[in-house]
C-alpha positions as a Markdown table, in Angstrom:
| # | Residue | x | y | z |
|---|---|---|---|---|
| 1 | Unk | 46.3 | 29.0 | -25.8 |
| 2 | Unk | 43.3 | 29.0 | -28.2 |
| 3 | Unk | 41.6 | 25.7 | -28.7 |
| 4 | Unk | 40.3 | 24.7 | -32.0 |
| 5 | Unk | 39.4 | 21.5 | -32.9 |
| 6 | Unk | 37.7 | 20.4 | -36.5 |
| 7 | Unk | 34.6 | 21.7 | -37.2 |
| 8 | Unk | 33.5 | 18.4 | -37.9 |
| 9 | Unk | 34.6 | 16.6 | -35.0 |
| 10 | Unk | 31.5 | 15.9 | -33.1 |
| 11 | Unk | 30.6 | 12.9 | -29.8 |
| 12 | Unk | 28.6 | 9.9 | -31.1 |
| 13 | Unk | 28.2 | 8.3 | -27.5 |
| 14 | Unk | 28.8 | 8.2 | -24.3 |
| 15 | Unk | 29.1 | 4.6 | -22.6 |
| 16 | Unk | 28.9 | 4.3 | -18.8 |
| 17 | Unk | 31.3 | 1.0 | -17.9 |
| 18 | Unk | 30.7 | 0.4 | -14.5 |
| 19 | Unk | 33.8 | -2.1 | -12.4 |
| 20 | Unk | 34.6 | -3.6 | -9.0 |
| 21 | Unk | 38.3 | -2.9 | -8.6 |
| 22 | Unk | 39.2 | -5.4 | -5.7 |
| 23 | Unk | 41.7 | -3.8 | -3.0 |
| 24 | Unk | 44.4 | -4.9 | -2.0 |
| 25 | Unk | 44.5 | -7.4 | 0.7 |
| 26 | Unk | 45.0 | -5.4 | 3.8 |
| 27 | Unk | 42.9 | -2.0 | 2.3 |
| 28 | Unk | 40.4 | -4.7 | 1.9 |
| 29 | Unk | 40.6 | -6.0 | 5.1 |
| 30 | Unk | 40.4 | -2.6 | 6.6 |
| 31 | Unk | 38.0 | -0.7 | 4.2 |
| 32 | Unk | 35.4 | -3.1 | 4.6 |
| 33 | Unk | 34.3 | -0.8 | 8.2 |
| 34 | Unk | 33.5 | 2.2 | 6.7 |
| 35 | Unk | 34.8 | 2.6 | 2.2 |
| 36 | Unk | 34.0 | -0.7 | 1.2 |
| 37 | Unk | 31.9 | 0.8 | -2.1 |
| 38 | Unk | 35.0 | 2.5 | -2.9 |
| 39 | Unk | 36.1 | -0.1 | -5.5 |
| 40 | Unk | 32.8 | 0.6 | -7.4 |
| 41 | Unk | 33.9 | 3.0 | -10.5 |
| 42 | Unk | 32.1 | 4.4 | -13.2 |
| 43 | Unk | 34.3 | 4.5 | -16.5 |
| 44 | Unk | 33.0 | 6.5 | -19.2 |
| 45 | Unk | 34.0 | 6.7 | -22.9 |
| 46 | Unk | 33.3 | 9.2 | -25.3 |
| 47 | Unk | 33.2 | 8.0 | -29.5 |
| 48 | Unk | 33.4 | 10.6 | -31.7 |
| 49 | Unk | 32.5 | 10.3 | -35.5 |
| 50 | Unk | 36.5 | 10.0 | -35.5 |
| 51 | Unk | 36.8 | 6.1 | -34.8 |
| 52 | Unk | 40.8 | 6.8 | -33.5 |
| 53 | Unk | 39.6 | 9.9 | -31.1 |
| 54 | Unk | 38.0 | 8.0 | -27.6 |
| 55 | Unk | 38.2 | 9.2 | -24.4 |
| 56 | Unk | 38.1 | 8.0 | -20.6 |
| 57 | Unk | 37.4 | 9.3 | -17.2 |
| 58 | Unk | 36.0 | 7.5 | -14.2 |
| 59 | Unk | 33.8 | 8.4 | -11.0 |
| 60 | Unk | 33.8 | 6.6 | -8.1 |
| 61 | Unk | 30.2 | 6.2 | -7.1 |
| 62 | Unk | 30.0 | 6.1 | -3.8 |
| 63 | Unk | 32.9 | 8.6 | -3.3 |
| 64 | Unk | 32.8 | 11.6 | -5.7 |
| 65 | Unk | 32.4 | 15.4 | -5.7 |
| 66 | Unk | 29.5 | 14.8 | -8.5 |
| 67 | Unk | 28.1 | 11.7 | -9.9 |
| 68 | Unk | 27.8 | 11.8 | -14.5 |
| 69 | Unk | 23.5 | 13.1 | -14.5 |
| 70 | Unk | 21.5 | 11.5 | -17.4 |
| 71 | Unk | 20.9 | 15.2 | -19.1 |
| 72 | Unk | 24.1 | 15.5 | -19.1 |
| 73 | Unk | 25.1 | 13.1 | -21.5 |
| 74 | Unk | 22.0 | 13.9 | -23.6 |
| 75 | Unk | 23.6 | 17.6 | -23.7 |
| 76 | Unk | 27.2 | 16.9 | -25.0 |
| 77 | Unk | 26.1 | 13.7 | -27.2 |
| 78 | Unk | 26.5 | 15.3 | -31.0 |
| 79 | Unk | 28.3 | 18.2 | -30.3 |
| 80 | Unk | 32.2 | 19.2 | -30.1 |
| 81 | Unk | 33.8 | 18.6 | -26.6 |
| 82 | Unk | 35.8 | 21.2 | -26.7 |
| 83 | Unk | 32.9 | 23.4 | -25.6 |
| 84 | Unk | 32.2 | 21.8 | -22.6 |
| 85 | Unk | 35.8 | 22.0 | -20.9 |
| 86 | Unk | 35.6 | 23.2 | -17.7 |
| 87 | Unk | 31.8 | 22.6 | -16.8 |
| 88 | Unk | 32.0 | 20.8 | -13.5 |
| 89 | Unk | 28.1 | 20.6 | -14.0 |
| 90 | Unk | 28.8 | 17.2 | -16.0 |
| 91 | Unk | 30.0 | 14.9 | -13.4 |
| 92 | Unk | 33.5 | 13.7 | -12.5 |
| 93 | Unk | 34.0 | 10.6 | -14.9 |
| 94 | Unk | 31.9 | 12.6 | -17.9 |
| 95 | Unk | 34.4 | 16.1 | -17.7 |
| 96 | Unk | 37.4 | 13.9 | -17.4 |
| 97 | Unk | 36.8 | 11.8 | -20.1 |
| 98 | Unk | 36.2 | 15.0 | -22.4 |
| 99 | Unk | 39.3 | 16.3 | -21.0 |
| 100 | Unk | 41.0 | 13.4 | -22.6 |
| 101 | Unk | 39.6 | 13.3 | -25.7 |
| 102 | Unk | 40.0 | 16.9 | -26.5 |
| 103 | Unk | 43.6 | 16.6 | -25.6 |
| 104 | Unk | 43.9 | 13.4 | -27.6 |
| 105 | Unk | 41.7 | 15.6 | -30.8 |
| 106 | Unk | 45.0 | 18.5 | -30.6 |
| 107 | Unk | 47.7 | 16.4 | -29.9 |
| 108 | Unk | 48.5 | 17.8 | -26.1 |
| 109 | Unk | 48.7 | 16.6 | -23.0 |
| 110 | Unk | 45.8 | 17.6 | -21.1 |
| 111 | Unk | 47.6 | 20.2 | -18.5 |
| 112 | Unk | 48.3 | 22.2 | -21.7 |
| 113 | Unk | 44.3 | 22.7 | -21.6 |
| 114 | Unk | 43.8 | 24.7 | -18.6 |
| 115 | Unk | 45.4 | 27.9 | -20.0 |
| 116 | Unk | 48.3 | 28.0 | -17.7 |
| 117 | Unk | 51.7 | 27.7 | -17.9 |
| 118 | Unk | 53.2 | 24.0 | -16.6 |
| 119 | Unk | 55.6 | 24.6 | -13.4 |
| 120 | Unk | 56.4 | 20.8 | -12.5 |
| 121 | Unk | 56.9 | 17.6 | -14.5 |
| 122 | Unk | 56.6 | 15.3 | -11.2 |
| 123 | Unk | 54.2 | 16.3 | -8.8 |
| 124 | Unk | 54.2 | 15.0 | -5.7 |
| 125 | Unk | 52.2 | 12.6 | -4.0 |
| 126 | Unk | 51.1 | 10.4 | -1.2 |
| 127 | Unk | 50.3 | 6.7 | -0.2 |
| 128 | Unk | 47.3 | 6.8 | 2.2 |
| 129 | Unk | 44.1 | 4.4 | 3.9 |
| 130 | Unk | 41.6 | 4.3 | 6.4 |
| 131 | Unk | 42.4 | 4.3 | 9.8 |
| 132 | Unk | 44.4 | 0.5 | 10.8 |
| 133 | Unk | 46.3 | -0.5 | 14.0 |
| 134 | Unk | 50.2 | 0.6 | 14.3 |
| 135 | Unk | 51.0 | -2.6 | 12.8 |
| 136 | Unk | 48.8 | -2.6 | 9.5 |
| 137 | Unk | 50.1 | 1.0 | 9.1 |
| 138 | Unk | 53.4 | -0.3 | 9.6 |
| 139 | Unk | 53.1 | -2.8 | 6.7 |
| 140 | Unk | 51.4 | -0.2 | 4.5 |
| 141 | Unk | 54.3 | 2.2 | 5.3 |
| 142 | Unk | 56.8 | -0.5 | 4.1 |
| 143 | Unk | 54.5 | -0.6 | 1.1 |
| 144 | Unk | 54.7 | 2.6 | 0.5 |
| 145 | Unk | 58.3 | 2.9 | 0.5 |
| 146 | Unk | 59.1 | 0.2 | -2.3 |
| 147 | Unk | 56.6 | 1.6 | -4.5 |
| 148 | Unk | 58.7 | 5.1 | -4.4 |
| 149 | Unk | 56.5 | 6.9 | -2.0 |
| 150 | Unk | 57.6 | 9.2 | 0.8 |
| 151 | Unk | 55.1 | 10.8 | 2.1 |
| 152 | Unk | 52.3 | 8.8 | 4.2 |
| 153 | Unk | 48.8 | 10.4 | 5.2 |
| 154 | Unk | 47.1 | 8.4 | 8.0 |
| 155 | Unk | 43.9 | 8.6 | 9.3 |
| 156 | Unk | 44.1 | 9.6 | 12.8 |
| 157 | Unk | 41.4 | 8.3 | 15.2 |
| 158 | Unk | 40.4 | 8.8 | 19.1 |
| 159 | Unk | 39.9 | 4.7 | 19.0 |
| 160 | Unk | 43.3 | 4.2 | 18.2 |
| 161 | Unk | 46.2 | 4.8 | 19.4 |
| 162 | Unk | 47.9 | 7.6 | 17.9 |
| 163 | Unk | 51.4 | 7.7 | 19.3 |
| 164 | Unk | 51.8 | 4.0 | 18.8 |
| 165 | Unk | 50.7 | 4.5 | 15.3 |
| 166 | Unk | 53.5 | 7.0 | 14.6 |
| 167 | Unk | 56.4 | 5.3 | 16.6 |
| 168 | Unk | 55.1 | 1.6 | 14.5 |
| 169 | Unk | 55.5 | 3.6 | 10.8 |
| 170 | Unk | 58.4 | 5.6 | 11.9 |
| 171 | Unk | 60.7 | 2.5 | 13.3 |
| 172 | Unk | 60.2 | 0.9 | 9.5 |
| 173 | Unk | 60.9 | 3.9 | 7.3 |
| 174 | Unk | 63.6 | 6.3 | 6.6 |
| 175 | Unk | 64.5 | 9.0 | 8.2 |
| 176 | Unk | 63.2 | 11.2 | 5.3 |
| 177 | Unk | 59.6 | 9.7 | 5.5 |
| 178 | Unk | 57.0 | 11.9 | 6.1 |
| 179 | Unk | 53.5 | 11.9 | 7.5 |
| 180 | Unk | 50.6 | 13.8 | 7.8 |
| 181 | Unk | 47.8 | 13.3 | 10.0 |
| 182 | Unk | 43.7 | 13.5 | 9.2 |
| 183 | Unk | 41.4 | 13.4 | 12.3 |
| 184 | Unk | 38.5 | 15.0 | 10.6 |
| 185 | Unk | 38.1 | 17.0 | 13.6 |
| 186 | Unk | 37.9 | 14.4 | 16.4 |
| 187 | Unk | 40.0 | 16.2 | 18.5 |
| 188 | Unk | 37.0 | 18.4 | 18.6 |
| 189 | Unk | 38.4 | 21.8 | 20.6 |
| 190 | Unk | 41.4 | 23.6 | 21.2 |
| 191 | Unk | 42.1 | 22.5 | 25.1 |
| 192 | Unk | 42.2 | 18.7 | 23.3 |
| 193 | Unk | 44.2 | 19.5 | 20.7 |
| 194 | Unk | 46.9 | 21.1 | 22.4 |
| 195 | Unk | 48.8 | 18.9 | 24.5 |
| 196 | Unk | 48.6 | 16.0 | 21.5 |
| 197 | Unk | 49.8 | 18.0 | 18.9 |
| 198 | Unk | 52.3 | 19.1 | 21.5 |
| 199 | Unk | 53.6 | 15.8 | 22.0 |
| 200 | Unk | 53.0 | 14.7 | 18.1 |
| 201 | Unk | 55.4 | 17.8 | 17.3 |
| 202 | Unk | 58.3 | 15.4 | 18.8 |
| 203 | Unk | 58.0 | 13.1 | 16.1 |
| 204 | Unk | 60.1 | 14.2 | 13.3 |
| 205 | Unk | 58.4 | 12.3 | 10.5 |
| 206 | Unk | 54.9 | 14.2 | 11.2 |
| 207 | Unk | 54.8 | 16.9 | 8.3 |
| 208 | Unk | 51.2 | 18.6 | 8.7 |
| 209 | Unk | 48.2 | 18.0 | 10.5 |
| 210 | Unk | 45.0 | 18.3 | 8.9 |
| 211 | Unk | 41.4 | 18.9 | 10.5 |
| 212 | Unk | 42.0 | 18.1 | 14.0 |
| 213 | Unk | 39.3 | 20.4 | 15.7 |
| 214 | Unk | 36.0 | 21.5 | 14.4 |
| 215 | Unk | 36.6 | 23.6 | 11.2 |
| 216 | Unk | 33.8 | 26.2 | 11.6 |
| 217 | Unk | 36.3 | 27.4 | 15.1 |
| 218 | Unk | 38.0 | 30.2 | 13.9 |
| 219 | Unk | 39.2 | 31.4 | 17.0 |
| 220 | Unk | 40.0 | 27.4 | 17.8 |
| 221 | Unk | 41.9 | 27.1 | 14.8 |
| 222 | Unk | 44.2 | 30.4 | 15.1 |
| 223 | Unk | 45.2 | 29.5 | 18.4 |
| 224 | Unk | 46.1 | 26.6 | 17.8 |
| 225 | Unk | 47.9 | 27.2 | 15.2 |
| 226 | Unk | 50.5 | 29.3 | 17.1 |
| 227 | Unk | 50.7 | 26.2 | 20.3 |
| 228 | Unk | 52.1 | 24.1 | 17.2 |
| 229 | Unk | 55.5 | 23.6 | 14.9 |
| 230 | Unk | 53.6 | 21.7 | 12.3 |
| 231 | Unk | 51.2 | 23.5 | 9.5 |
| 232 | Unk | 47.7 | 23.3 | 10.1 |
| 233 | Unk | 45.4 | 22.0 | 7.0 |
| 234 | Unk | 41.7 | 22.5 | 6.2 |
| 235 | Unk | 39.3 | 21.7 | 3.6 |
| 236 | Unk | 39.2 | 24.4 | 1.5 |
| 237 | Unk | 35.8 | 26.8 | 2.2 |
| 238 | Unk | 35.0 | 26.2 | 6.1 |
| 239 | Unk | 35.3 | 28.3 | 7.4 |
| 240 | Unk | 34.7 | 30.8 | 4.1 |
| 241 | Unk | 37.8 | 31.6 | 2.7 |
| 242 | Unk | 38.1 | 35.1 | 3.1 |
| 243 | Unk | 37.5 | 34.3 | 7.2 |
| 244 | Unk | 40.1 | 31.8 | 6.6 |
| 245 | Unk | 42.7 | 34.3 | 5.5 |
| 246 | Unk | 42.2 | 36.6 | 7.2 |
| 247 | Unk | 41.9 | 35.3 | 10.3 |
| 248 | Unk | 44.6 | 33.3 | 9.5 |
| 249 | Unk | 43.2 | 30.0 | 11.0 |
| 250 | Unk | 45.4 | 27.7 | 9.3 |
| 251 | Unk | 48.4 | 27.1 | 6.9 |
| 252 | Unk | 47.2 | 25.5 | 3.7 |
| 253 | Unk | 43.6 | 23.3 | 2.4 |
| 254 | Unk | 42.7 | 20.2 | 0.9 |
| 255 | Unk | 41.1 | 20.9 | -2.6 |
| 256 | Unk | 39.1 | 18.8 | -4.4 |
| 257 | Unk | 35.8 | 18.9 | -7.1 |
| 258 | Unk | 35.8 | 19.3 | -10.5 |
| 259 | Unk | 38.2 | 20.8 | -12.9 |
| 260 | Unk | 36.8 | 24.4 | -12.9 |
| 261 | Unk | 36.4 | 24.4 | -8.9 |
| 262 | Unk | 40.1 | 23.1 | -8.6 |
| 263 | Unk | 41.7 | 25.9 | -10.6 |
| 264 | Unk | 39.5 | 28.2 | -8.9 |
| 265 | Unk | 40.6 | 26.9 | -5.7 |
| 266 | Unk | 44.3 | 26.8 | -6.3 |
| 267 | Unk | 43.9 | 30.6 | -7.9 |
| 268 | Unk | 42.5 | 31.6 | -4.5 |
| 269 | Unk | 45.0 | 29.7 | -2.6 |
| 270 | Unk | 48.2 | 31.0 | -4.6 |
| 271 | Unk | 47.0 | 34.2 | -4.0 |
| 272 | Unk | 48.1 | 34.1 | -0.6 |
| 273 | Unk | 50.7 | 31.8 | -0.5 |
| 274 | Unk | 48.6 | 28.9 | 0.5 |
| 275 | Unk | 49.9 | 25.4 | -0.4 |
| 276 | Unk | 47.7 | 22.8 | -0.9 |
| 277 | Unk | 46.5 | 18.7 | -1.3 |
| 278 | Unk | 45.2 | 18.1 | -3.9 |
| 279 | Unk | 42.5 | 15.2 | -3.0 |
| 280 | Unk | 40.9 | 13.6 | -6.2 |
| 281 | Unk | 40.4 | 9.8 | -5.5 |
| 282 | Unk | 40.5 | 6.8 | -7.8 |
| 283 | Unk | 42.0 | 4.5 | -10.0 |
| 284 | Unk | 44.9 | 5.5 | -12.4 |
| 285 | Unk | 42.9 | 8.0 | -14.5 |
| 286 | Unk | 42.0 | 9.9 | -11.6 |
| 287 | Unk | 45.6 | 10.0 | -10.8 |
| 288 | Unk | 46.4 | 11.1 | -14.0 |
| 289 | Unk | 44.1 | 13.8 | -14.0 |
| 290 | Unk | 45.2 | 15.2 | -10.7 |
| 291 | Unk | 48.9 | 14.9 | -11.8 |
| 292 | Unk | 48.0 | 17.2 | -15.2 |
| 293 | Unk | 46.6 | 20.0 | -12.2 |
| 294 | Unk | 49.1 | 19.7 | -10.3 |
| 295 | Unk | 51.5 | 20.3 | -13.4 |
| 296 | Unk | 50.1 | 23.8 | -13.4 |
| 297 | Unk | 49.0 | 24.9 | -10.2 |
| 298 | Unk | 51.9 | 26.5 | -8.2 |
| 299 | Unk | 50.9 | 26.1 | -4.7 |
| 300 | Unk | 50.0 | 22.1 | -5.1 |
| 301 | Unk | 53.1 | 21.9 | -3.3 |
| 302 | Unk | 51.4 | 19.1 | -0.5 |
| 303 | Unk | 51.6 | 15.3 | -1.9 |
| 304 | Unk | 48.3 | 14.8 | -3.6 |
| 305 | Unk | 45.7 | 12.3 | -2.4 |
| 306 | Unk | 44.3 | 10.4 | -4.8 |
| 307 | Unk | 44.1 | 6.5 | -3.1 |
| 308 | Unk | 45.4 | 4.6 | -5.9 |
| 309 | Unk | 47.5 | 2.5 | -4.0 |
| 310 | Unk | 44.2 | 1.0 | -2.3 |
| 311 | Unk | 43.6 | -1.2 | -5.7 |
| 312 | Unk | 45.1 | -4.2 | -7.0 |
| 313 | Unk | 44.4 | -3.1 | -10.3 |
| 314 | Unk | 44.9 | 0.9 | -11.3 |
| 315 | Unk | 43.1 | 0.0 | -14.6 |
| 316 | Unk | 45.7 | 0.9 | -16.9 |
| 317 | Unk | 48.0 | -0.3 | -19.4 |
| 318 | Unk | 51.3 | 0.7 | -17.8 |
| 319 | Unk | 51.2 | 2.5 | -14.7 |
| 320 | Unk | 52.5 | 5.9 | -13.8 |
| 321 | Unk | 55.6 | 6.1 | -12.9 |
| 322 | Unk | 56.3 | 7.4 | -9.3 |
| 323 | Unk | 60.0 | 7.4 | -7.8 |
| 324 | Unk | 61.5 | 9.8 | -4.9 |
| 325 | Unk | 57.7 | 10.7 | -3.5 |
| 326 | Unk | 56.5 | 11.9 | -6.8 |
| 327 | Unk | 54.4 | 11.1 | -10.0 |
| 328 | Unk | 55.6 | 11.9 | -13.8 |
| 329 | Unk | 52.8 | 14.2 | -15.5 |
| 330 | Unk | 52.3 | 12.1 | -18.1 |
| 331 | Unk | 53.4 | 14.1 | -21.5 |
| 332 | Unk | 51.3 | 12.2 | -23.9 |
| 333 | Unk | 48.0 | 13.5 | -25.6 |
| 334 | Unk | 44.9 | 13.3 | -23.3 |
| 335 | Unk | 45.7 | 12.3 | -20.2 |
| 336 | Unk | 48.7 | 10.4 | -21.5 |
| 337 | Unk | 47.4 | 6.9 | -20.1 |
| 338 | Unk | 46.1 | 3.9 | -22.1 |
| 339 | Unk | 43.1 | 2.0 | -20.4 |
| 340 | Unk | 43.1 | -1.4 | -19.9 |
| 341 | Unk | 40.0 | -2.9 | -21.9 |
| 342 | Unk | 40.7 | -6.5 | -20.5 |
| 343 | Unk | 40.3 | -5.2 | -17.0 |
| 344 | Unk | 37.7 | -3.2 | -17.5 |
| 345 | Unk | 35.6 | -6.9 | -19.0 |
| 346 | Unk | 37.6 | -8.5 | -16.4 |
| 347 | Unk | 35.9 | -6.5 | -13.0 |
| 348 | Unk | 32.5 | -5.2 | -15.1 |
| 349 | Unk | 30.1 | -5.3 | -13.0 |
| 350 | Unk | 26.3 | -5.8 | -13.2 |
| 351 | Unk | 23.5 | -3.7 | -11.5 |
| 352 | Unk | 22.6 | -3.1 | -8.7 |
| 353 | Unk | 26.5 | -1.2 | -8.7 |
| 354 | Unk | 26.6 | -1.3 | -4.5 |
| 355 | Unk | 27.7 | -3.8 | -2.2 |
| 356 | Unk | 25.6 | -4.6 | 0.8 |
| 357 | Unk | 27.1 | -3.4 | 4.0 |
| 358 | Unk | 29.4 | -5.7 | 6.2 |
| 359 | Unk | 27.9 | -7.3 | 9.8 |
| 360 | Unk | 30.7 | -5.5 | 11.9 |
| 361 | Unk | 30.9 | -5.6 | 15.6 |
| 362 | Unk | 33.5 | -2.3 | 16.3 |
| 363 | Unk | 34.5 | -2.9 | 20.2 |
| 364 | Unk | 36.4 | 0.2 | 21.1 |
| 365 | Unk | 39.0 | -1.2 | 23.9 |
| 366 | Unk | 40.6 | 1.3 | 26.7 |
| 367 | Unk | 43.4 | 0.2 | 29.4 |
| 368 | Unk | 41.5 | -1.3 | 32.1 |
| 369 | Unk | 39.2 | -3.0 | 30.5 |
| 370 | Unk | 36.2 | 0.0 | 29.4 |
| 371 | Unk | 34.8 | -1.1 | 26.4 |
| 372 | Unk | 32.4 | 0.3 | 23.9 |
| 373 | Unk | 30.5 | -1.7 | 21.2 |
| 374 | Unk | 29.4 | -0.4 | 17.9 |
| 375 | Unk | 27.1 | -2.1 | 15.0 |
| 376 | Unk | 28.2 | 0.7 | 12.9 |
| 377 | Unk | 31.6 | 2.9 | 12.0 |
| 378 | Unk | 29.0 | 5.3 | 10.5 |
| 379 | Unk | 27.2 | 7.0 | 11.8 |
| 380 | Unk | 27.2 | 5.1 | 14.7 |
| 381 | Unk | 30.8 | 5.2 | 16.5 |
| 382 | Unk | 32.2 | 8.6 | 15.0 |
| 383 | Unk | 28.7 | 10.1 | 16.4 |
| 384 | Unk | 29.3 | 9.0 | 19.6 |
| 385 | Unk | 33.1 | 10.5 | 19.8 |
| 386 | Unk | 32.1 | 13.4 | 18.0 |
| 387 | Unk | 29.5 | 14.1 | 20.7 |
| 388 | Unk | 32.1 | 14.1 | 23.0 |
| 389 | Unk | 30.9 | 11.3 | 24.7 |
| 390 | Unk | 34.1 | 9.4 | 24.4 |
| 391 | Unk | 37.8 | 10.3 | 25.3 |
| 392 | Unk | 39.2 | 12.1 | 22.1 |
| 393 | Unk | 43.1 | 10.2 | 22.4 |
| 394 | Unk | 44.0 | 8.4 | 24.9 |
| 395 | Unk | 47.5 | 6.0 | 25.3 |
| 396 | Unk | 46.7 | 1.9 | 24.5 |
| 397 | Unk | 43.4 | 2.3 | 23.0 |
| 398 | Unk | 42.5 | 0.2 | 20.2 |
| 399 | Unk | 38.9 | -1.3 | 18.4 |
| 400 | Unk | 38.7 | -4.6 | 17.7 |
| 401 | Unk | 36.6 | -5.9 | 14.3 |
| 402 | Unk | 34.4 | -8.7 | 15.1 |
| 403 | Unk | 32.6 | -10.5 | 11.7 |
| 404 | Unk | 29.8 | -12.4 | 11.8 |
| 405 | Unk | 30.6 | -15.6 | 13.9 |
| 406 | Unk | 27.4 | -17.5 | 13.4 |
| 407 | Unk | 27.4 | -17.3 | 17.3 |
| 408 | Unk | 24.3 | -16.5 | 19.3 |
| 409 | Unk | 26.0 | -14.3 | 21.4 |
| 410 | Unk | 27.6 | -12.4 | 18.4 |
| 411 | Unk | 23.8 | -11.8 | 17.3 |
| 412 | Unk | 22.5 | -10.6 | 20.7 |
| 413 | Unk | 25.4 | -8.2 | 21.0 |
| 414 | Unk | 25.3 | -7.0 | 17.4 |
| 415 | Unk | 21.3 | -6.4 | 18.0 |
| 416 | Unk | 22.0 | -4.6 | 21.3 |
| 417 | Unk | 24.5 | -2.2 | 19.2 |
| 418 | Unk | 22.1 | -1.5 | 16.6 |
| 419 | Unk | 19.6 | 0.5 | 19.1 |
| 420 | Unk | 22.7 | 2.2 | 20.3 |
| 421 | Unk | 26.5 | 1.8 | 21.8 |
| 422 | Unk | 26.8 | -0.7 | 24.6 |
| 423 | Unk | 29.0 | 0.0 | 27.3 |
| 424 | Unk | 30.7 | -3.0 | 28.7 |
| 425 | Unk | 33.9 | -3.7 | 31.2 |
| 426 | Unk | 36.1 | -6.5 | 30.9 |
């Protein structure tokens, strides 16, 4: 398809709209230890010298694959957006938003941009948050269920108990639930991983686990893959992909980054029969956006990750419709979703766009009473486990979150974690 817009057609500005979306109670509850800037989004909107033609995209600044650079909006200001598809060089919220517009300037749905044929109308898709206890997760899994979800991916952590986790969100969903399990390599080597994935692999919900040992161990990785029933995910490029493949270390990636790198990705990945997540987070134009890729891309067969059910607010209109575990492509021009300019007055938000970090104590609780204290989730407590310094998944662990009491003993404590974790026994 050959893309021609008016000669005429050129962008007058660019606007940067910058909004707290609040979380939901529990994500809020539970984010605060390590995402709690994650509600911070950049909306942009692109005028044109056409008052009707406006388009939106959004980053999330404190979570993106590339922040929207000053020059870059000086570069595309006065010229036609159609010549700056597919230039990941402009920032998340600035290429999606020019995405829109240009499929909002030909009448098209954004998908029909990318030059390849459509293969799905609903792509699938999953609920997902931070790591909680088995029975936040439970509750989120409910969640999940009565918004049309069926697939679930979990954060899985050595300071939690895993199995309990599982048996908590399988004993509230349906049979056909299905999960999928992140450790972002905690389980550190292969003679960890083994005997947990061994026992996970009893679970019939669990669909695929995802980094659960370091990603640069090739050898790691295709061994373990063959001790396991379940596929084996890793982000895509570590190790580099022609290692991956043909070492055949694991079963599928996570793919994320802007448009251009995400069809370049799920080229590479099709070529040898490599399904994939596709992970682009945010609020309901991030959604959309990953939903138009997924429309086209034959192997984004995994449920795609994009968070939006950590928001109260997805910052739209009318929300996308998701039933049966996946999302409508949304067939309208642009990115087929209408913005919602009250709630982008109603959470704008003033500079400086962070929030300061929360006064956490993190005590990492064991049976029989070992206890470790943390100030910080990071880089704190995951460089302590990830050193090896601490078991990697043991039965009846769980951390406890301990605010701010006003106490002096919560003070002393929280001082002694900042120069490094305490070890205590109850």
């Amino acid at each position: 398809m050959s893309i021609s817009l008016p000669t005429t057609l050129r962008i007058r500005d660019v606007e940067r709209i910058v909004v707290d979306v609040p979380f939901t109670a529990r994500c809020r509850e539970w984010n605060a230890r390590e995402v709690w800037q994650w509600g911070i989004s950049e909306v942009i909107r692109v005028t044109t010298d056409v008052p009707e033609l406006v388009g939106y995209g959004e980053t999330l600044l404190h979570y993106t694959w590339g922040c929207v650079p000053d020059i870059a909006i000086e570069r595309v200001r006065g010229g036609n957006p159609a010549a700056f598809l597919g230039d990941d060089t402009l920032g998340a919220g600035l290429q999606m938003a020019l995405y829109d517009l240009v499929g909002k300037a030909l009448d098209v749905p954004v998908y029909r941009l990318f030059n390849l044929p459509r293969v799905r109308q609903w792509c699938p898709i999953s609920w997902w948050n931070i790591d909680m206890p088995p029975e936040a997760y439970a509750a989120e899994a409910q969640a999940a269920v009565a918004h049309g979800y069926t697939s679930y991916k979990i954060k899985a952590r050595p300071w939690w108990d895993v199995y309990a986790q599982v048996e908590a969100i399988s004993a509230v969903t349906p049979p056909q639930f299905r999960l999928d399990l992140d450790w972002n390599t905690m389980l550190l080597n292969l003679g960890n991983a083994a005997p947990v994935l061994a026992e996970l692999d009893q679970e019939r919900r669990i669909a695929i686990y995802e980094s659960p040992i370091m990603q640069h161990d090739v050898e790691g990785q295709r061994l373990l893959r063959g001790k396991t029933t379940r596929p084996l995910a890793l982000h895509f490029g570590e190790p580099p992909f022609p290692s991956t493949v043909r070492d055949q270390v694991c079963d599928g990636f996570v793919v994320s980054g802007g448009v251009a790198s995400v069809l370049r990705q799920g080229a590479l990945s099709a070529a040898f029969d490599k399904p994939f997540w596709l992970q682009l987070v945010g609020t309901g134009l991030t959604t959309a956006l990953s939903a138009h890729l997924g429309a086209v891309l034959p192997f984004a067969q995994w449920p795609s990750v994009n968070c939006l059910n950590n928001y109260a607010d997805d910052l739209l209109g009318e929300p996308l419709t998701i039933k049966g575990g996946f999302v409508n492509v949304p067939d309208k021009p642009g990115l087929g979703v209408d913005i919602d300019e009250q709630a982008l007055m109603r959470f704008r938000m003033e500079p400086p766009y962070a929030h300061p970090k929360p006064r956490l104590l993190l005590s990492v609780v064991w049976q029989g009473g070992r206890v470790m204290h943390y100030a910080e989730m990071r880089p704190q407590c995951w460089t302590d486990f990830l050193a090896g310094n601490q078991p990697v998944q043991e039965r009846g662990v769980t951390m406890e979150v301990h605010p701010d009491d006003g106490s002096p003993e919560w003070a002393d404590l929280y001082d002694r974690a900042l120069c490094g974790p305490v070890r205590d026994q109850r």
